[in-house]
C-alpha positions as CSV (number, residue, x, y, z in Angstrom):
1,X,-21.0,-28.8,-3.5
2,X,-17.9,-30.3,-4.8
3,X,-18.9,-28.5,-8.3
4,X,-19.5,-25.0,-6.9
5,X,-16.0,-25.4,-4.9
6,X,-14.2,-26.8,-8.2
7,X,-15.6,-24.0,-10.0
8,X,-14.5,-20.9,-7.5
9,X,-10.8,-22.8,-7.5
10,X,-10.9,-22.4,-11.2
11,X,-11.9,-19.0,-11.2
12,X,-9.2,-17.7,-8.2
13,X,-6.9,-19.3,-10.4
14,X,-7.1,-17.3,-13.4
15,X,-7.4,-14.3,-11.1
16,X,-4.2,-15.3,-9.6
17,X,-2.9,-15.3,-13.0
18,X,-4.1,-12.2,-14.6
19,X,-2.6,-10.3,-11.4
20,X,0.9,-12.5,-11.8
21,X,1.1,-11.3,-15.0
22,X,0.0,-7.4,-14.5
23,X,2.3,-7.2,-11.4
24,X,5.4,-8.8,-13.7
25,X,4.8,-6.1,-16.3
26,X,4.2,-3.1,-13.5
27,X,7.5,-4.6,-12.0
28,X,9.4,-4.1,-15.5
29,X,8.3,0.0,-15.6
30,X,9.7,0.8,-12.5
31,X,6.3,1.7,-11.1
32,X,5.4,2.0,-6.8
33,X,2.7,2.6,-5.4
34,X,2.8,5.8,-3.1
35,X,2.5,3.6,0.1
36,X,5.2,1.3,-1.0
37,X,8.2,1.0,1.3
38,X,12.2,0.1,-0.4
39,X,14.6,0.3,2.0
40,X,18.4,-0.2,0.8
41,X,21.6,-1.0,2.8
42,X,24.8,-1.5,1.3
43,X,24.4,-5.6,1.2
44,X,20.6,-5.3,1.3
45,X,17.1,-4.6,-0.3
46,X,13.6,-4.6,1.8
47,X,10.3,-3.8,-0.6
48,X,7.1,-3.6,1.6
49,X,4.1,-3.2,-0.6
50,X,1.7,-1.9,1.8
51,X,0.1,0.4,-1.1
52,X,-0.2,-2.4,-3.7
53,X,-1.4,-4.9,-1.1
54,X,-4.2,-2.4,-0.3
55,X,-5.0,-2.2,-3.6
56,X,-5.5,-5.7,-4.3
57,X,-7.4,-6.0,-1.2
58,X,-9.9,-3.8,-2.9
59,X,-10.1,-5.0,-5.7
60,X,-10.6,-8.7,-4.7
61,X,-13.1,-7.9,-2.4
62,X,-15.4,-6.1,-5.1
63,X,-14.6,-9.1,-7.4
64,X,-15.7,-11.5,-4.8
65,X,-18.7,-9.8,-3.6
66,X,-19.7,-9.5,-7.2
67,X,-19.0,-13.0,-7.6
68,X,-20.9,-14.2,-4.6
69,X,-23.8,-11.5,-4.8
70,X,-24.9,-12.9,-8.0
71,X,-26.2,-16.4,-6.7
């Protein structure tokens, strides 16, 4: 049990990585998502990433039922 759990840990962790690493080079183009949300003020910046965090909903939850589906 404790294998299975150490294993999935491993794998969410170089998940987690890949996607740190694609989101810091997306982040360096300028690119948004057409859902995303910047709001400005004078003294102020607000960044709501409803269209990314959609995205990566998806696409975790086919990775994960893959994942699963094939035990």
């Amino acid at each position: 049990m404790f294998k299975d759990f150490g294993i999935l840990l491993i794998l969410l962790g170089v998940v987690l990585f890949i996607m740190g690493v694609f989101l810091l080079l997306i982040g360096h183009t300028g690119f948004r998502m057409p859902l995303d949300i910047v709001i400005r003020g004078k003294n102020f910046a607000v960044y709501i990433p409803i269209g990314t965090s959609i995205l990566l909903s998806i696409l975790l939850t086919v990775l994960l039922s893959m994942l699963f589906r094939s035990k």
